[in-house]
N, CA, C and O atoms as a MOPAC input file, in Angstrom:
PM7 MOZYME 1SCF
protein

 N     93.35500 1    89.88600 1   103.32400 1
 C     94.47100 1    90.10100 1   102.42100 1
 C     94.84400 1    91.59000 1   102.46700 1
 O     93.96000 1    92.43500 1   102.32700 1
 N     96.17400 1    91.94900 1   102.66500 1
 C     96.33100 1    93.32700 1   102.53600 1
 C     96.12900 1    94.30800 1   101.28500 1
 O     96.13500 1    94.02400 1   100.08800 1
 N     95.99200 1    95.23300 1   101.75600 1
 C     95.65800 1    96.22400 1    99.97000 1
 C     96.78800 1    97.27100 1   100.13000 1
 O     97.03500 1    97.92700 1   101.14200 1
 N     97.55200 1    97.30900 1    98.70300 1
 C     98.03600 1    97.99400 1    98.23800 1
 C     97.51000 1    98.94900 1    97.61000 1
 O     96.85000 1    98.37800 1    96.74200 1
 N     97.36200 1   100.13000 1    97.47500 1
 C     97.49100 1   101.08000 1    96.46000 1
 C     98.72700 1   101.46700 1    95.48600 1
 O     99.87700 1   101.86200 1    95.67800 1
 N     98.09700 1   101.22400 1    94.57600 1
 C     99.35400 1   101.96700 1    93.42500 1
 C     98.74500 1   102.80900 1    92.79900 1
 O     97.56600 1   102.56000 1    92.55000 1
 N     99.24300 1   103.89600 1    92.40100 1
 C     99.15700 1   105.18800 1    91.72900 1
 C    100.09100 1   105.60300 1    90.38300 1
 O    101.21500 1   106.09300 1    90.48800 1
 N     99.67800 1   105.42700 1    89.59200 1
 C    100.60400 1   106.13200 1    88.14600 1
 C    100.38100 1   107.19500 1    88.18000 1
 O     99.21800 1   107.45100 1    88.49400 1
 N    101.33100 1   108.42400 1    87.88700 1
 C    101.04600 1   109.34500 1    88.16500 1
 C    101.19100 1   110.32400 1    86.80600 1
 O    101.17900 1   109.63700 1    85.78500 1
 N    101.30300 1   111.53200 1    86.59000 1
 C    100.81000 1   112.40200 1    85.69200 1
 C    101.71200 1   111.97200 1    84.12500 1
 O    102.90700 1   112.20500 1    83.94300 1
 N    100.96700 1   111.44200 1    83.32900 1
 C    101.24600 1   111.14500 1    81.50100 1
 C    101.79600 1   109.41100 1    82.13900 1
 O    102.65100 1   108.82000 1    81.48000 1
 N    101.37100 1   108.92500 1    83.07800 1
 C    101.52200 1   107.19100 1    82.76600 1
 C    100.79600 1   106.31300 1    81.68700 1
 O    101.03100 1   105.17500 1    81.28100 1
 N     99.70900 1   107.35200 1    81.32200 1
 C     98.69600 1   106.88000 1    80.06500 1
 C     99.29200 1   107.00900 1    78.81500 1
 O     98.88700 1   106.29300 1    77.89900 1
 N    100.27700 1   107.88400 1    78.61300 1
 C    101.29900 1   107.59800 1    76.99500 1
 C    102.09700 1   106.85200 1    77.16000 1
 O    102.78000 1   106.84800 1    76.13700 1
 N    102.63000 1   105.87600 1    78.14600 1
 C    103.57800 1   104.94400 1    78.30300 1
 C    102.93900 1   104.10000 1    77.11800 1
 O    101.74400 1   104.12100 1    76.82100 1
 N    104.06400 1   103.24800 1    76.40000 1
 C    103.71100 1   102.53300 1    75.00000 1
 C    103.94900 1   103.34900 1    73.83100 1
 O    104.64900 1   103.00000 1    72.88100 1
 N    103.21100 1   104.67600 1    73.96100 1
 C    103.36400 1   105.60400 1    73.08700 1
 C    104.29100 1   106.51400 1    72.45600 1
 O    104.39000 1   106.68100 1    71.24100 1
 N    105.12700 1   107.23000 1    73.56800 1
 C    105.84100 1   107.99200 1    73.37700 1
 C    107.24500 1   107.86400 1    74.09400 1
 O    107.22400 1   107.29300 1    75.18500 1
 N    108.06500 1   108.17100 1    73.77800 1
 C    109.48800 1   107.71500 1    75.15700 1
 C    109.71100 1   106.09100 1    75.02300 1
 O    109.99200 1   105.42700 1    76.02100 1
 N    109.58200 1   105.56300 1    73.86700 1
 C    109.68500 1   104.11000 1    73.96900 1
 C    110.81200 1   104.02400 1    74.53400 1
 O    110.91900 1   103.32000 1    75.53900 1
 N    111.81900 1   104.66300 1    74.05900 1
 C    113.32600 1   104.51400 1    73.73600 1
 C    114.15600 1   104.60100 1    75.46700 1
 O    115.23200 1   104.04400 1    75.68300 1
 N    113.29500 1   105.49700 1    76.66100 1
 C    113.59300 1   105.42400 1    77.39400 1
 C    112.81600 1   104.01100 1    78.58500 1
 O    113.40400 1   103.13900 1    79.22500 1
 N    111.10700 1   104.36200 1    78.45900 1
 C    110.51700 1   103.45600 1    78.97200 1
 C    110.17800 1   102.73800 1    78.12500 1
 O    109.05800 1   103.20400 1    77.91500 1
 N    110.30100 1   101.78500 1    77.32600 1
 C    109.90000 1   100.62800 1    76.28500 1
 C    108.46900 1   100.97200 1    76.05800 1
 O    107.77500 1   101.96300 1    76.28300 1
 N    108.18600 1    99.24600 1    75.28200 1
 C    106.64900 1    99.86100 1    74.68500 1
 C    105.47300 1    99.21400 1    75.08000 1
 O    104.63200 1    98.84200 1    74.26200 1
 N    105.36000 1    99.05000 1    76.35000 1
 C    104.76600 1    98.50700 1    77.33000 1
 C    103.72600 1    99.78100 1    77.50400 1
 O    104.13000 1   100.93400 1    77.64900 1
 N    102.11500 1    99.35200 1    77.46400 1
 C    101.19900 1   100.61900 1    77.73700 1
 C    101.08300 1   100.44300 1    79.64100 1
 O    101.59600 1    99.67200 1    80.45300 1
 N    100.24100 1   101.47100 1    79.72200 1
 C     99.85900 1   101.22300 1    81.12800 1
 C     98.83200 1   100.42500 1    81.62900 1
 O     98.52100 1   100.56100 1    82.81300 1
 N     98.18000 1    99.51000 1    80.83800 1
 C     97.05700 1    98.71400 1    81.01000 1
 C     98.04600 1    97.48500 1    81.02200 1
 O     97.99700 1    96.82000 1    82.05700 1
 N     99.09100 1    96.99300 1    79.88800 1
 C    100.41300 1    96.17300 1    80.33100 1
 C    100.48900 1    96.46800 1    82.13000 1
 O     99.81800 1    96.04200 1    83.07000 1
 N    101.35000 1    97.15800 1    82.05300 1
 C    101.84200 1    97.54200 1    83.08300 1
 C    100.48100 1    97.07700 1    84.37300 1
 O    100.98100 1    96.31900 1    85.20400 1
 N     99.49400 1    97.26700 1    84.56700 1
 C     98.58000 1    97.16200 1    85.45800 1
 C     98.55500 1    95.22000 1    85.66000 1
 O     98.80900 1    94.69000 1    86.74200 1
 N     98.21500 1    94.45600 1    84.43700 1
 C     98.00900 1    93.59100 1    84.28500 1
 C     99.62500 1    92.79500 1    85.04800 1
 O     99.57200 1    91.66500 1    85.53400 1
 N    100.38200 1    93.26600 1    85.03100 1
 C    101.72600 1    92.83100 1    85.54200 1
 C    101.51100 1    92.83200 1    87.20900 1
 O    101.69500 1    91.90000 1    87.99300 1
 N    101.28100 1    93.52500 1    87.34500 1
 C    101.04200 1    94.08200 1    88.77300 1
 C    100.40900 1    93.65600 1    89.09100 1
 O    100.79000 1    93.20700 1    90.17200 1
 N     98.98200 1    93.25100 1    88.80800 1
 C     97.97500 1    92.44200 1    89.48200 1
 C     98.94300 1    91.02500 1    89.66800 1
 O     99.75400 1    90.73900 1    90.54800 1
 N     98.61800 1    90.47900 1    88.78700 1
 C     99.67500 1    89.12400 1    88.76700 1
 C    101.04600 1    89.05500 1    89.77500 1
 O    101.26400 1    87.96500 1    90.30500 1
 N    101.82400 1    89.99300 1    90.01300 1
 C    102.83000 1    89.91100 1    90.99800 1
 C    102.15800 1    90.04100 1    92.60200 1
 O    102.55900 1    89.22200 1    93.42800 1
 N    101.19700 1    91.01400 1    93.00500 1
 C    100.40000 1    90.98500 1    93.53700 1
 C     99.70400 1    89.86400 1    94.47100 1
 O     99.57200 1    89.73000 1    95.68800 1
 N     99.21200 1    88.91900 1    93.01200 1
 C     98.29100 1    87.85600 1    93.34700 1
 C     99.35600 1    86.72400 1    94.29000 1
 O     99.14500 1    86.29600 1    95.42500 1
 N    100.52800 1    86.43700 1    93.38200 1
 C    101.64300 1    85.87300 1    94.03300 1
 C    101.85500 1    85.81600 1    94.97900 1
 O    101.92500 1    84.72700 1    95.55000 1
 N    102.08500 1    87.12000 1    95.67000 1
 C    102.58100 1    87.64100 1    96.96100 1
 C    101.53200 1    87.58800 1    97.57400 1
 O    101.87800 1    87.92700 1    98.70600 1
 N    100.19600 1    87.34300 1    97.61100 1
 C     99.04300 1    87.16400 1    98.45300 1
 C     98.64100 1    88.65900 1    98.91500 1
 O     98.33300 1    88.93100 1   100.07500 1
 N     98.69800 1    89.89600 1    97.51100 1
 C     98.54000 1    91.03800 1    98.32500 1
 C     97.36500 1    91.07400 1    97.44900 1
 O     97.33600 1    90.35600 1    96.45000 1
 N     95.95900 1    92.20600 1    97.88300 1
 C     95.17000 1    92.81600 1    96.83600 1
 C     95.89600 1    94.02600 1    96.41800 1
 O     96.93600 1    94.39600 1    96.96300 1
 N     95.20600 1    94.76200 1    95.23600 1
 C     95.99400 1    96.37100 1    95.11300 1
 C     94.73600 1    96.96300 1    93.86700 1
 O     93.93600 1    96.46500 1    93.07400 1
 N     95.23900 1    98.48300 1    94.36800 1
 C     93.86800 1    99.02400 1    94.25400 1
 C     94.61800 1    99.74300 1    92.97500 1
 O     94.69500 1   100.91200 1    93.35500 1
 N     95.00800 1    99.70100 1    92.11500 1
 C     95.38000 1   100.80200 1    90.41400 1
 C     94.44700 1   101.79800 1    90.74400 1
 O     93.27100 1   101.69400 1    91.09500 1
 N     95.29200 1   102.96000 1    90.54400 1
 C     94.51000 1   104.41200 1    90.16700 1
 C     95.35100 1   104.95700 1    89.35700 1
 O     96.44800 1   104.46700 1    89.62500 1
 N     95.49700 1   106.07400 1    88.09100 1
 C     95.40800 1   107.01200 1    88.09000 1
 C     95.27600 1   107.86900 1    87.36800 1
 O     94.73700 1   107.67000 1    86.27900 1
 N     95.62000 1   108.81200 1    87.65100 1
 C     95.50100 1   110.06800 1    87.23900 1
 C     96.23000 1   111.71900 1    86.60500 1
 O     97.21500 1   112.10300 1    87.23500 1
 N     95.87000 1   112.39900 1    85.71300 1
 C     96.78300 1   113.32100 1    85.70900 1
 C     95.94800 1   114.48600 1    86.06700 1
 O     95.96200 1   115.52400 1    85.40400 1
 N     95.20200 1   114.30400 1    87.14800 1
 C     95.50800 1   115.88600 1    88.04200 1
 C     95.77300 1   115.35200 1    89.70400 1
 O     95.44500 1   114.48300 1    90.51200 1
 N     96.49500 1   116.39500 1    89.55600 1
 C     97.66200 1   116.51400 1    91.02300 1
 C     96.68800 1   116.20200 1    92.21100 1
 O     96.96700 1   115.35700 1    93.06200 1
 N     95.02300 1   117.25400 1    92.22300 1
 C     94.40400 1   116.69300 1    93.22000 1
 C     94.07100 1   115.73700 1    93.74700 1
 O     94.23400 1   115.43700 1    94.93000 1
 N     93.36500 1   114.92100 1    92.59500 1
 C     93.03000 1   113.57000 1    92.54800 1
 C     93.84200 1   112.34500 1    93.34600 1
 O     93.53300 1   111.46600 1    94.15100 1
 N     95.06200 1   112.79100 1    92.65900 1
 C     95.97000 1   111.59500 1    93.63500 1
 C     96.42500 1   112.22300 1    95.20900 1
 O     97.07500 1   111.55700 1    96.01400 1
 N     95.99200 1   113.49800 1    95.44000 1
 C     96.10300 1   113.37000 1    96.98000 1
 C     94.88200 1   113.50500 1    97.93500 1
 O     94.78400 1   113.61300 1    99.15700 1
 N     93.95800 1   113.45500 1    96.87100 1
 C     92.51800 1   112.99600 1    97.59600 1
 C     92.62300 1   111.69600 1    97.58600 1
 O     91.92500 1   111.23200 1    98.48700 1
 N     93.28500 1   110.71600 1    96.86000 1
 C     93.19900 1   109.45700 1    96.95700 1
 C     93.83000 1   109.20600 1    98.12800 1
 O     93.07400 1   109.00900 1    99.08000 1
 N     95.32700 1   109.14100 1    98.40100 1
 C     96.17300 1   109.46800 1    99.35900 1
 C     95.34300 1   109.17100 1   100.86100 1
 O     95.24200 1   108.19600 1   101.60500 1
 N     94.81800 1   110.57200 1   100.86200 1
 C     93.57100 1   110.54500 1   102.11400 1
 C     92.75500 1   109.66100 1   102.27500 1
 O     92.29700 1   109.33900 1   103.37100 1
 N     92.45100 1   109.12000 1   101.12500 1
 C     91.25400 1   108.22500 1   101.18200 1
 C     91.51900 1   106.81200 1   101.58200 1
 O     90.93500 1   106.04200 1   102.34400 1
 N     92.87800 1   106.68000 1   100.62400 1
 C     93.60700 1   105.16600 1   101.45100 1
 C     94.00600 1   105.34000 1   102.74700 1
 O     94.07100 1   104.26500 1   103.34400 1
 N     94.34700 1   106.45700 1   103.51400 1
 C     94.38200 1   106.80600 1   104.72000 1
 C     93.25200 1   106.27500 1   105.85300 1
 O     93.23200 1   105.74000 1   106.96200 1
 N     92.38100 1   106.75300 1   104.88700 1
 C     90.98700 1   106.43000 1   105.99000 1
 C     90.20700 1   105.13700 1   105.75600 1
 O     89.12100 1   104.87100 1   106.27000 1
 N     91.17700 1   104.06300 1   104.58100 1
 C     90.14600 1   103.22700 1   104.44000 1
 C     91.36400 1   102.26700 1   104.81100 1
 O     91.35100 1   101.44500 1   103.89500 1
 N     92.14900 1   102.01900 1   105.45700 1
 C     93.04300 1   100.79900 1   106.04500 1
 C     93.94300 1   100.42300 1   104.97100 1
 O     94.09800 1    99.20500 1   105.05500 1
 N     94.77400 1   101.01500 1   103.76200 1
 C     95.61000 1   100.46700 1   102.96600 1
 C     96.92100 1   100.03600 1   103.65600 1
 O     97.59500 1   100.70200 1   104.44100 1
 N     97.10100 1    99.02700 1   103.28900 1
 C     98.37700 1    98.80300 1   104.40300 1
 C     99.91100 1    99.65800 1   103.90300 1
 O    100.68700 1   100.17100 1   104.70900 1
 N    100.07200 1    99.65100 1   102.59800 1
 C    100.81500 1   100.83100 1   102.06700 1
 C    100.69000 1   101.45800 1   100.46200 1
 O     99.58500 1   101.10300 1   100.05400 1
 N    101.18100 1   102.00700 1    99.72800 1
 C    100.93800 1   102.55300 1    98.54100 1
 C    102.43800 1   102.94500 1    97.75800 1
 O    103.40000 1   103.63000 1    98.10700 1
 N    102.13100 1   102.17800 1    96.56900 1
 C    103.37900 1   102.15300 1    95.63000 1
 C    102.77900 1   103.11400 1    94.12200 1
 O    101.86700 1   102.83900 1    93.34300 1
 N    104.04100 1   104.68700 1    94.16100 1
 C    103.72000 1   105.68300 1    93.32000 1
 C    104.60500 1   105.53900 1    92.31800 1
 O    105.71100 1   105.03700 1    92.52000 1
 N    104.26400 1   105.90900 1    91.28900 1
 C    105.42600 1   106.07900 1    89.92000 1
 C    104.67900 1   107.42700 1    89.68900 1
 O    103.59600 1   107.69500 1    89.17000 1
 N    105.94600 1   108.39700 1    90.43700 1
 C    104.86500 1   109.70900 1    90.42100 1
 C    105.23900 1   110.36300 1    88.77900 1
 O    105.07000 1   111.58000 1    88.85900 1
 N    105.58800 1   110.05900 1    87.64800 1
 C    106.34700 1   110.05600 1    86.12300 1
 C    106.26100 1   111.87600 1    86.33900 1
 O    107.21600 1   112.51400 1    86.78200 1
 N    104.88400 1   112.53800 1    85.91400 1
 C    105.11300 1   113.96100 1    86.00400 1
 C    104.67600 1   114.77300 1    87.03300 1
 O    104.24700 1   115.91500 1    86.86900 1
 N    104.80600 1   114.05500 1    88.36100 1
 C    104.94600 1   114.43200 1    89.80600 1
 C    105.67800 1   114.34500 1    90.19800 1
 O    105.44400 1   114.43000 1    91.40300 1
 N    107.00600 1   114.14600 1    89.97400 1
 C    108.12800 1   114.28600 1    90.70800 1
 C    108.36600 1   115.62300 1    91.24900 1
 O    108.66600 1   115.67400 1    92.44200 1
 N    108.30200 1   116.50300 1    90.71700 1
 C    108.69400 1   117.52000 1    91.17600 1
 C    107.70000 1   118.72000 1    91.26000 1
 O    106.98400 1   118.97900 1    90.29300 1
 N    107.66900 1   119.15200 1    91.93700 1
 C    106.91200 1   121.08300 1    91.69000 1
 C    105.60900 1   120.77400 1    92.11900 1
 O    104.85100 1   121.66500 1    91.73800 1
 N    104.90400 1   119.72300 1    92.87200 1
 C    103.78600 1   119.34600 1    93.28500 1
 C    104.04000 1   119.28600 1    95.16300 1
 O    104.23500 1   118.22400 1    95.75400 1
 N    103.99700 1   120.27800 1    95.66800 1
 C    104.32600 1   120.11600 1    97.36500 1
 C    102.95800 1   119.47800 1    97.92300 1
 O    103.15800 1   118.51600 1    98.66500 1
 N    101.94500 1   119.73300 1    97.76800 1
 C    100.88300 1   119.13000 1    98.12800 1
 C    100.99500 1   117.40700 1    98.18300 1
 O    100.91400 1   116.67600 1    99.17000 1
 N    101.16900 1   117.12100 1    97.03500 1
 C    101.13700 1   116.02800 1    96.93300 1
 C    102.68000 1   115.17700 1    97.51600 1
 O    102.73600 1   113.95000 1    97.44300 1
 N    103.55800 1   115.78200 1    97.93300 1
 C    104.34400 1   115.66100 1    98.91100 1
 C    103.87700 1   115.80700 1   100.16500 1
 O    104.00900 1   114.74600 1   100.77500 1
 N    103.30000 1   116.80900 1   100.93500 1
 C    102.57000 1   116.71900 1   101.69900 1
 C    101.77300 1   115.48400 1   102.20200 1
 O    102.35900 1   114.87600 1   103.09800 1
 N    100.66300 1   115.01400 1   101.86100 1
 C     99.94200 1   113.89100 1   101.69400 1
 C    100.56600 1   112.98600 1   101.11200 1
 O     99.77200 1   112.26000 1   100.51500 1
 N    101.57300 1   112.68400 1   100.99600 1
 C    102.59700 1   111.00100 1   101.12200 1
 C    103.14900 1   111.28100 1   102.45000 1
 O    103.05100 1   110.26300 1   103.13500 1
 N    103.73200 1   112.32500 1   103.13900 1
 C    104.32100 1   112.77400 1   104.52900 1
 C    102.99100 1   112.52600 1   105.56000 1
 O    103.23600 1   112.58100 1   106.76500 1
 N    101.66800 1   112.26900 1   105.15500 1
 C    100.82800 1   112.70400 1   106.60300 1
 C    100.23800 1   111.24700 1   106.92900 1
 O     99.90000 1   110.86700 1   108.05000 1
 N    100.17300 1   110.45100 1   105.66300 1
 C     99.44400 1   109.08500 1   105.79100 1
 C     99.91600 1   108.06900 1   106.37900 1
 O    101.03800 1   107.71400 1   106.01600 1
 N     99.26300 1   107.32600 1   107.40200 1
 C     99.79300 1   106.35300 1   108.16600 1
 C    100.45200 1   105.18800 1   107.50200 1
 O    101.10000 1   104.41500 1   108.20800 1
 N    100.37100 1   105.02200 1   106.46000 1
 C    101.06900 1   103.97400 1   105.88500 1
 C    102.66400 1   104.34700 1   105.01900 1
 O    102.95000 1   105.52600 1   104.80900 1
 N    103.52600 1   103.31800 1   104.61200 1
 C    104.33900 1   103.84800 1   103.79200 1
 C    104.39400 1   103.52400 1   102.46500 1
 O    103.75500 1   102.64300 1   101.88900 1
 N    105.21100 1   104.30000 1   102.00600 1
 C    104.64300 1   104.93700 1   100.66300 1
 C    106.21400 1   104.38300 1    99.65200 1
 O    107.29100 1   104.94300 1    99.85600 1
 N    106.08100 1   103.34200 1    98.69900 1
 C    107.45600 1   103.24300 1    98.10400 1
 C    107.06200 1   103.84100 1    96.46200 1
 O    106.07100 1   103.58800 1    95.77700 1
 N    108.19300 1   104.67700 1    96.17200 1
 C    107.90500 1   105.28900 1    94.60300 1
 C    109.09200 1   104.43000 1    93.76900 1
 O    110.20400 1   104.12800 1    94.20400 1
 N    108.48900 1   104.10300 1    92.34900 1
 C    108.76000 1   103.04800 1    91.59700 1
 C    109.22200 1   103.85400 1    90.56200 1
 O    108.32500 1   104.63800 1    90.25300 1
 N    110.30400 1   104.02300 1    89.83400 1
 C    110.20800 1   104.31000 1    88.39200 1
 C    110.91800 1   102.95600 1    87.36000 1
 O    111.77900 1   102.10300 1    87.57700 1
 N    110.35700 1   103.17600 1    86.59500 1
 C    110.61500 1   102.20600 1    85.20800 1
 C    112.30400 1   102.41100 1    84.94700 1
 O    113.06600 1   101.46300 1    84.76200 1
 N    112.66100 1   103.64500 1    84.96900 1
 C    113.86600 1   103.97500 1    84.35400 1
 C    114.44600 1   104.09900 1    85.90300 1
 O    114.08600 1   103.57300 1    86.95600 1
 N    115.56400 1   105.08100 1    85.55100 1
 C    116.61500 1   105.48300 1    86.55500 1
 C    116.56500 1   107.15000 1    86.42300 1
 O    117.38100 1   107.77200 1    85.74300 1
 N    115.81300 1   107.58600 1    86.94800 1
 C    115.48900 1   108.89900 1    86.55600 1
 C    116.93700 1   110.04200 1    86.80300 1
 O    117.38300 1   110.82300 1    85.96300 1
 N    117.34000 1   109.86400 1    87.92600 1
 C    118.96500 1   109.88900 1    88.04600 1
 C    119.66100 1   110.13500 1    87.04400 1
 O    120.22700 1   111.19600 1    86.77800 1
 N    119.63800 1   108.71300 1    86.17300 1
 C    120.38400 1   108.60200 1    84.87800 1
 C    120.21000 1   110.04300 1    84.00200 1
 O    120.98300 1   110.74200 1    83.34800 1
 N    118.78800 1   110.10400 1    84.34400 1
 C    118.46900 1   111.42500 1    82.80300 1
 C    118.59000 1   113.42000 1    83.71900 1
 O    118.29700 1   114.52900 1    83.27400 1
 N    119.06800 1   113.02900 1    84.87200 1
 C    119.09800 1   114.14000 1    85.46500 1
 C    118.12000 1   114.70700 1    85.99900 1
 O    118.03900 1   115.91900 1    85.80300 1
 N    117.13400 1   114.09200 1    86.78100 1
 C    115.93700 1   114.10200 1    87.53300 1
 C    115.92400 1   113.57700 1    89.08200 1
 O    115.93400 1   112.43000 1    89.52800 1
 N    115.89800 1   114.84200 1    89.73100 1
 C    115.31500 1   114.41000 1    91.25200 1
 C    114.24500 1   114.32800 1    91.78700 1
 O    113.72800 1   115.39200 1    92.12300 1
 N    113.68000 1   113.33800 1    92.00400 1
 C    112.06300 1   113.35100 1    92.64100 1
 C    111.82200 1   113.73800 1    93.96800 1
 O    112.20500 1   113.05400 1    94.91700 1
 N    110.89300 1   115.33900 1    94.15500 1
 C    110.65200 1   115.53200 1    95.57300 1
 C    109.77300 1   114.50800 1    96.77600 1
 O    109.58200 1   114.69300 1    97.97800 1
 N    109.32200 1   113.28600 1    95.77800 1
 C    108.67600 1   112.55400 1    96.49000 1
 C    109.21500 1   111.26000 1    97.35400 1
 O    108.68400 1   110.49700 1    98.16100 1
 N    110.55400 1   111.39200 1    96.77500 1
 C    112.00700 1   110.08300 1    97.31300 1
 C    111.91000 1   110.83400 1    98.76600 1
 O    112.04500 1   110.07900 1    99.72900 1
 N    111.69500 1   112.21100 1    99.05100 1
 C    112.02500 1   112.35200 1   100.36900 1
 C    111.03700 1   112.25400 1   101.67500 1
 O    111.19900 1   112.64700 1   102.83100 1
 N    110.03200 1   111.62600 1   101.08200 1
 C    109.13700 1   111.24000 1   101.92600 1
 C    108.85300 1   109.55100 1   102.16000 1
 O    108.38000 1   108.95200 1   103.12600 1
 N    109.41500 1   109.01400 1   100.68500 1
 C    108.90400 1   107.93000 1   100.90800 1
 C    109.83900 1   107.01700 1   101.74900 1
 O    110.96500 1   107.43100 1   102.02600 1
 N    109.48700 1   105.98200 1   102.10300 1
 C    109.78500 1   104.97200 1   102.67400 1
 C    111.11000 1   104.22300 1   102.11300 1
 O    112.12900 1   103.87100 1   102.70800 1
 N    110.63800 1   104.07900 1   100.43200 1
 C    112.08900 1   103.53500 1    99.68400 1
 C    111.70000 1   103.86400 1    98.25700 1
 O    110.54000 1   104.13500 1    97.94700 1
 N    112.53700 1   103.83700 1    97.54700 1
 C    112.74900 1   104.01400 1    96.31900 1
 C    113.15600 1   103.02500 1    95.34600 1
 O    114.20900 1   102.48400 1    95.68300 1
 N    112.54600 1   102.48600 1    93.94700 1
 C    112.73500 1   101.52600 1    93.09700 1
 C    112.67000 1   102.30500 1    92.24100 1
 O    111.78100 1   103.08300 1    91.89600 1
 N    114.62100 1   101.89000 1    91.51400 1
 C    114.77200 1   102.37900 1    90.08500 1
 C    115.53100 1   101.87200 1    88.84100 1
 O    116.74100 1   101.76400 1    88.64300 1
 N    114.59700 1   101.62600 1    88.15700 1
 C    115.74000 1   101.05900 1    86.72000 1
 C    115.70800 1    99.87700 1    86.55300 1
 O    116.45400 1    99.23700 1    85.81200 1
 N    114.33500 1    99.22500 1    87.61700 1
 C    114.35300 1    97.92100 1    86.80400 1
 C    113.36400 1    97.06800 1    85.93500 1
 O    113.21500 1    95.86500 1    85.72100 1
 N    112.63100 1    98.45800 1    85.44800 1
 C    111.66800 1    98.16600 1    84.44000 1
 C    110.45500 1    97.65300 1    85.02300 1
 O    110.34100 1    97.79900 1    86.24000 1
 N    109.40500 1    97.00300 1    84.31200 1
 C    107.98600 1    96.59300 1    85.39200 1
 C    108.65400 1    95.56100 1    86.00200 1
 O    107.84900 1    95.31200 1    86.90000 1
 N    109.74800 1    94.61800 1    86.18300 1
 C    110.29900 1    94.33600 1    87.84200 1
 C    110.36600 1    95.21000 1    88.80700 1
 O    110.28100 1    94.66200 1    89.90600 1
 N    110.47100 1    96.21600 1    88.84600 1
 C    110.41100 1    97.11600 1    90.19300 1
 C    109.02000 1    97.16500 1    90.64400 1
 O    108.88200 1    97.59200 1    91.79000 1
 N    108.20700 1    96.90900 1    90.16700 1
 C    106.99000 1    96.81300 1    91.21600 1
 C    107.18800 1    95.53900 1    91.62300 1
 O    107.28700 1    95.43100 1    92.84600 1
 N    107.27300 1    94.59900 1    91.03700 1
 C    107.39800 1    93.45400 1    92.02200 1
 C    108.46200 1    93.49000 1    93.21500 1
 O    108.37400 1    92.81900 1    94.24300 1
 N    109.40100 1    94.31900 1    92.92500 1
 C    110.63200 1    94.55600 1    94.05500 1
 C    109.83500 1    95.00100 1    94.82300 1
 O    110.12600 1    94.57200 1    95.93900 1
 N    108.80800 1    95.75500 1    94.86700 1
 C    108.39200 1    96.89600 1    95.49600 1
 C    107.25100 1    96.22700 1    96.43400 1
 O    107.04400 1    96.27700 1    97.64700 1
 N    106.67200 1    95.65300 1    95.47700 1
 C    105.51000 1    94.75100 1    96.11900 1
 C    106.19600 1    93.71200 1    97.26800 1
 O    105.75000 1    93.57300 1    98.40600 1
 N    107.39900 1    93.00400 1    96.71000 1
 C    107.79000 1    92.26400 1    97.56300 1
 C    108.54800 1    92.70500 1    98.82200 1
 O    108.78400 1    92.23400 1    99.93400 1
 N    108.77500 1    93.64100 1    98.24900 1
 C    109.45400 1    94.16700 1    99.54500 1
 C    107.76700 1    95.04300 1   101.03100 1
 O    107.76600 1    95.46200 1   102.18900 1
 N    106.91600 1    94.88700 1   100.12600 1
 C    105.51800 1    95.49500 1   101.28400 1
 C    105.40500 1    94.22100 1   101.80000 1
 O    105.20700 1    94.16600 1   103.01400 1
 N    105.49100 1    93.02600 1   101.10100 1
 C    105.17400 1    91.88300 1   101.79600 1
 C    106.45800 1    91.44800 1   102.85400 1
 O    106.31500 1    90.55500 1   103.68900 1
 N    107.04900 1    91.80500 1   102.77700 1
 C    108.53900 1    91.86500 1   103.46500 1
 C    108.06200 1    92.09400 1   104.81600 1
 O    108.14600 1    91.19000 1   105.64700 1
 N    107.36400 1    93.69300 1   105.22600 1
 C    107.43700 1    94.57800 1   105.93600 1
 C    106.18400 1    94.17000 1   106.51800 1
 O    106.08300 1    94.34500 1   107.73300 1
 N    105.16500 1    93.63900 1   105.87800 1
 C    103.54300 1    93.28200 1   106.52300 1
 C    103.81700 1    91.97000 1   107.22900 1
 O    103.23300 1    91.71400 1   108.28200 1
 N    105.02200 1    90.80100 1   106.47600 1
 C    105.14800 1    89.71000 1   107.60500 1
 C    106.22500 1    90.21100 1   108.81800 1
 O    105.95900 1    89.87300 1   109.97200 1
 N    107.05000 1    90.75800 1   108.63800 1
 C    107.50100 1    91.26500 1   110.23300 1
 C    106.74600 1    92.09000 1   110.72000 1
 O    107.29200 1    92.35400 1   111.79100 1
 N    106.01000 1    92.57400 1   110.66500 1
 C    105.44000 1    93.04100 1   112.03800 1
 C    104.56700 1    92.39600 1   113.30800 1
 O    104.28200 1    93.09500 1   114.28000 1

C-alpha cells in the first residue's frame, strides 16, 4: 500500500481553538481522523506528523526521502513563508509534495513560498481538500 506523509505545519494544534471564524471548529485530531478515513478509501496508508519547529519537519522531509514515501501532503499554516530551508527540502525529495490549506489563503492576502515547489496546490475547500489531495496522489500512483 502506498504511504503518504502529511505534515501540519506550525500552530495546526490551535485549529478548533482560535480563527474559528476563518478555519471552523474542527481540532487537528478531527482533522487527522478525516484523513485517515479518506486515506483508507483510496487504499493509501499515511503517516500524520506534526510539528511547530521548522527543523523537525525538514528532518522529516529527509526521512520520508529515505524511507520510500510515495508522496507528502503539507498544510504548511505558519510555514508558508520566511522558512527557505524548509523550501529547500520539499525542492530536493524524490517524491511530490501537494500543500493543502483549509481556507484560501489568497483570499486573506497570503502567498505561500512553498506553492513554488510543490507539485499542486489545494485551496478553500475545507478538510475536503485533503481528500482532493489524497485523491489526486492516487491519481498519479495509478498512472504510472
Amino acid at each position: 500500500m502506498p504511504k503518504v506523509l502529511v505534515i501540519h505545519g506550525s500552530g495546526m494544534n490551535m485549529r478548533g481553538k482560535v480563527q474559528t471564524d476563518i478555519f471552523g471548529p474542527m481540532t487537528l485530531p478531527e482533522y487527522d481522523e478525516h484523513i485517515r478515513k479518506y486515506a483508507a478509501e483510496l487504499g493509501l496508508e499515511v503517516e500524520l506528523f506534526h510539528s511547530n519547529i521548522v527543523g523537525e519537519v525538514v528532518n522529516k522531509f529527509y526521512e520520508a526521502h529515505d524511507s520510500g514515501v510515495a508522496a507528502a501532503l503539507i498544510n504548511p499554516a505558519g510555514y508558508s513563508t520566511g522558512h527557505p530551508t524548509l523550501v529547500a527540502a520539499i525542492s530536493q525529495v524524490k517524491f511530490p509534495t501537494t500543500e493543502v490549506h483549509m481556507s484560501n489563503p489568497a483570499r486573506r492576502g497570503g502567498n505561500s513560498e512553498i506553492a513554488r515547489v510543490s507539485q499542486s496546490v489545494i485551496t478553500g475547500f475545507g478538510i475536503f481538500g485533503y481528500y482532493l489531495a489524497l485523491r489526486g496522489v492516487r491519481a498519479m500512483l495509478d498512472a504510472k
